[in-house]
C-alpha positions in Angstrom: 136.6 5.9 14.7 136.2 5.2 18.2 135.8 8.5 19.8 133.6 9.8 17.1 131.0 6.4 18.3 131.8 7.5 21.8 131.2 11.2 21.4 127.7 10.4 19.5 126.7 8.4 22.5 128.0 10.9 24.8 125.7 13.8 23.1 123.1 12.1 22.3 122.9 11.3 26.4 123.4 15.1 26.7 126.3 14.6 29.1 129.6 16.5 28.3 133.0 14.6 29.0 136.3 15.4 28.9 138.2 11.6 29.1 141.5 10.3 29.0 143.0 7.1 29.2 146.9 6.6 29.3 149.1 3.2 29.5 151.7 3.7 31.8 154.0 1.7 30.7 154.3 3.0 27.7 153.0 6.2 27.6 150.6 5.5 25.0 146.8 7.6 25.6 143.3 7.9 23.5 140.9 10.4 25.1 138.2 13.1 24.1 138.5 16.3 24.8 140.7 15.7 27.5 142.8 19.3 28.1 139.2 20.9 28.4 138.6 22.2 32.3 136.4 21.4 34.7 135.6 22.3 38.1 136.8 19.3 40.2 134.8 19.1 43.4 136.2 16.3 46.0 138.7 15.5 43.2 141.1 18.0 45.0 141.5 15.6 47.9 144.1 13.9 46.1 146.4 17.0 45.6 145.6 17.8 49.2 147.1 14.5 50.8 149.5 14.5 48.4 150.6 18.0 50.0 149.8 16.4 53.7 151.7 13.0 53.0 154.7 15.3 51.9 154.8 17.1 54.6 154.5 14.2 57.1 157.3 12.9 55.1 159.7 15.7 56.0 158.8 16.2 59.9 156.9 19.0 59.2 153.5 17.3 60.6 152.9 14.4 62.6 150.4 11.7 61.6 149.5 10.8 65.3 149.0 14.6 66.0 145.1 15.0 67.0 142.8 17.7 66.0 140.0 18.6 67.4 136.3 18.4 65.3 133.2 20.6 66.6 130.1 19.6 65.2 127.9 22.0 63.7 130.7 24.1 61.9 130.3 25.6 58.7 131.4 22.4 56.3 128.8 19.8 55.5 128.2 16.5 53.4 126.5 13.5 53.2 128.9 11.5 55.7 131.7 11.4 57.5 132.3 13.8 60.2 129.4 16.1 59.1 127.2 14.2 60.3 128.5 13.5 64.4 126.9 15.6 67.1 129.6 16.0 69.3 132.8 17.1 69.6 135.6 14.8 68.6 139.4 13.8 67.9 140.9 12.8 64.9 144.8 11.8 64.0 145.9 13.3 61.0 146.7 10.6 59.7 143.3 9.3 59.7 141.7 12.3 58.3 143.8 11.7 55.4 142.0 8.0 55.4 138.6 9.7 56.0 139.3 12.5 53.3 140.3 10.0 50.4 138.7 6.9 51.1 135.3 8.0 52.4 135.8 11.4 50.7 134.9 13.3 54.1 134.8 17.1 53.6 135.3 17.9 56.9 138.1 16.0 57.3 139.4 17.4 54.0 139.2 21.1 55.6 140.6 19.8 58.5 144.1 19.3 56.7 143.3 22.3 54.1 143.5 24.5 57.7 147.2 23.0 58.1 148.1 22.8 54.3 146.3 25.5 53.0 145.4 25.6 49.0 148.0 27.7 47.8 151.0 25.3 49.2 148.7 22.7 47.8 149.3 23.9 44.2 152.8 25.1 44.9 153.6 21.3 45.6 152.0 20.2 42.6 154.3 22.5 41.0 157.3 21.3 42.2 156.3 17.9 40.9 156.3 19.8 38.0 152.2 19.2 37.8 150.5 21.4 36.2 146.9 22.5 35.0 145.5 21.9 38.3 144.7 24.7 40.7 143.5 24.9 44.0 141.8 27.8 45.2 139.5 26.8 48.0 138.8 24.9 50.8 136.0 22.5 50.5 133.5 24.7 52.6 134.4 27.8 50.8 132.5 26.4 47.8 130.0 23.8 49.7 126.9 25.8 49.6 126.0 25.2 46.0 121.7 26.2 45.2 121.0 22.4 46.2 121.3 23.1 50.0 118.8 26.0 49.7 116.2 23.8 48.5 114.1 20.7 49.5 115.0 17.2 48.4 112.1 17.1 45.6 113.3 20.2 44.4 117.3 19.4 43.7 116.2 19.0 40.4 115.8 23.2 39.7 119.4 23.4 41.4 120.3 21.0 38.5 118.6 23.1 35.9 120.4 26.2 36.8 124.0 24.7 36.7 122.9 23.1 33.2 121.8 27.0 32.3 124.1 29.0 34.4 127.3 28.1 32.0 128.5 31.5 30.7 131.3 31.7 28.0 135.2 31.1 28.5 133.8 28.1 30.7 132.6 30.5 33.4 129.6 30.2 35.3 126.8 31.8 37.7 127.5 29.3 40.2 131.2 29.9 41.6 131.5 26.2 42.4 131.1 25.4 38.7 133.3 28.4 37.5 136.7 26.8 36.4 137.8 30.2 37.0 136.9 30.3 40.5 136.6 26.6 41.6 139.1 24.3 42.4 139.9 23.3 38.6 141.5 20.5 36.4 141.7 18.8 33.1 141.7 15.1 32.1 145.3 15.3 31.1 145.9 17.2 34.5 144.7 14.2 36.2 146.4 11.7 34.7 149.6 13.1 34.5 149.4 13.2 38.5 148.3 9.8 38.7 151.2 8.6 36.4 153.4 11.0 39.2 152.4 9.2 42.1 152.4 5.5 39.7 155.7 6.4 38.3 157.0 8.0 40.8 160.3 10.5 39.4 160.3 13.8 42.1 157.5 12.2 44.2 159.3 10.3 47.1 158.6 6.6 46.6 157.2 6.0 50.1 154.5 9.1 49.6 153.4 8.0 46.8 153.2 4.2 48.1 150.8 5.9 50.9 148.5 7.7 48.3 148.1 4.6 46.5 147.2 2.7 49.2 144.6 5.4 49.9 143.5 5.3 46.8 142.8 1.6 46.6 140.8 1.6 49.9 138.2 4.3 48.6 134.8 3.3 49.4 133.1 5.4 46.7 132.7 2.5 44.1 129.4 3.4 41.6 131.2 4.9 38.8 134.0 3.7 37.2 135.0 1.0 39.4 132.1 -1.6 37.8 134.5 -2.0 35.0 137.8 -2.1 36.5 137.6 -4.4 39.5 137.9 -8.1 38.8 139.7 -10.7 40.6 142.7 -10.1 38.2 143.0 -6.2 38.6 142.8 -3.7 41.4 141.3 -0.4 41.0 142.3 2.7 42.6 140.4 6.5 42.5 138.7 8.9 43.8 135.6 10.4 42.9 133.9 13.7 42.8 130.5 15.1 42.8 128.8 18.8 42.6 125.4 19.6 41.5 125.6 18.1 37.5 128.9 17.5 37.6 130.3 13.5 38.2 134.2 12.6 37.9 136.3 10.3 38.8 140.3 9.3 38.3 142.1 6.4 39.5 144.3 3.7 37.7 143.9 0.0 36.8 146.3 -2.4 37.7 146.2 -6.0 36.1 148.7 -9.1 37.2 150.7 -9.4 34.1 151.7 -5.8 34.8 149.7 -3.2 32.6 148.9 -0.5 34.4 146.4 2.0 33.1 146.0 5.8 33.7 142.2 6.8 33.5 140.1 10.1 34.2 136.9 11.0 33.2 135.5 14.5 33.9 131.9 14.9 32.9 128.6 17.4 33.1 125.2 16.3 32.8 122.8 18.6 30.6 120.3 16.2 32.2 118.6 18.2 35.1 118.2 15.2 37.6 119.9 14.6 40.9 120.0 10.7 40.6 121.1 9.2 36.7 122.4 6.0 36.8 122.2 5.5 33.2 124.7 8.5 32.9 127.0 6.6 35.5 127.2 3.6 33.6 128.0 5.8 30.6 130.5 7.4 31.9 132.2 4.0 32.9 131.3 2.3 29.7 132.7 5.1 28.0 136.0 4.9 30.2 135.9 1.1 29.3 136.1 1.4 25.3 138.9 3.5 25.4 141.4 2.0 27.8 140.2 -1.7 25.6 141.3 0.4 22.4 144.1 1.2 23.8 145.0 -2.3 25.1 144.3 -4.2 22.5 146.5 -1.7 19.8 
């Protein structure tokens, strides 16, 4: 069976995966382990401008409204607005762009301080979305054991979140604890992405905008080597903490199929850079949505 071949591969590269694939057209999915949780990292942007977007939608915000960055405050990252050194002004609506697209945490906090996480998850709810909570802001869990040591030493960082699991998917390190973090499942994932694909409660013109956010994401190393050709588009967002690597987003083709796709994952690997474990977690995505397709 196919999972069983997938889930050999996926053990015997020691990386744990929780994967689901569902045709949106007809509603037809293959995953593996897919209602397990994980903590989601930068995965909780989506949720976020899909709170922001809604709110812009009713009057409540205003996209050209500009907020004001300092630099040197207490969320970092490896781009984006982290790394100016002086003050600046930003739209809101192009933090959203920053936030999904170039998956900016500052910019992400920026619109968590005017939609905080609670009305985040209330509107998921209302959307009748559930198994994903927010809890936090992004700087609230941004100082993982990595920033407290030197590059060349990321890897014992790595070793403790490999080590640090405790039972009931809990964890030493509250970014990694599904009962502390920001939180999701594969089938969470999806069925948001079929929400915003297929849109029913979601108005069609914010879910037209979080698409089209979506689609312009920068962040292309994981998944999106096997979904972008000249005859499809793909569409995600990624995210990335310590040993964990995910990513969602959905695969368009021209004749119409569309194709629902998340993949949650934890390396046991202790290693900051593993592109072997990228492609797998691609290839892996691959075989299932092609099973699906072609029955």
């Amino acid at each position: 069976m196919i999972t069983q071949r997938l889930q050999a591969e996926l053990d015997q590269a020691k990386l744990h995966a929780s994967l689901l694939v569902r045709d949106l057209n007809t509603g037809h999915e293959i995953g593996i382990h897919p209602d397990t949780e994980y903590a989601t990292s930068s995965l909780v942007k989506v949720p976020l401008a899909l709170a922001t977007l809604q709110r812009l939608h009713h009057g409540e915000l205003d996209g050209a409204t500009p907020i004001r960055i300092e630099p040197g405050g207490p969320t970092t990252g490896p781009l984006g607005l982290s790394r100016f050194r002086h003050p600046t002004t930003v739209a809101i609506d192009d933090l959203l762009y920053l936030a999904m697209c170039v998956s900016d945490n500052v910019a992400a906090d920026a619109l968590f301080d005017l939609t905080p996480p609670a009305r985040v998850t209330r509107t998921l709810h209302e959307h009748h979305i559930h198994g994903i909570t927010v809890r936090h802001r992004v700087r609230d869990l941004n100082e993982t054991p990595a920033e407290r040591l030197a590059p060349d030493e990321t890897h014992l960082a790595h070793t403790l979140a490999i080590q640090a699991q405790t039972a009931g998917r809990g964890h030493r390190i509250p970014q990694l604890d599904v009962t502390l973090a920001n939180s999701g499942s594969a089938r969470a994932h999806v069925d948001l992405l079929q929400a915003l694909w297929k849109p029913t409660t979601i108005h069609p013109d914010v879910a037209a905008r979080l698409r089209a956010l979506m689609a312009d994401n920068v962040v292309r190393h994981r998944l999106a080597p096997e979904f972008s050709t000249d005859a499809s588009t793909w569409s995600s967002k990624t995210g990335s903490v310590l040993n964990h690597r995910h990513e969602i987003g959905v695969v368009e083709h021209r004749n119409g199929e569309a194709y629902a796709i998340a993949a949650l994952t934890a390396s046991h690997v202790p290693a900051r850079q593993q592109p072997a474990t990228e492609a797998l977690i691609g290839r892996a995505a691959r075989t299932l949505r092609d099973h699906l397709r072609a029955n």
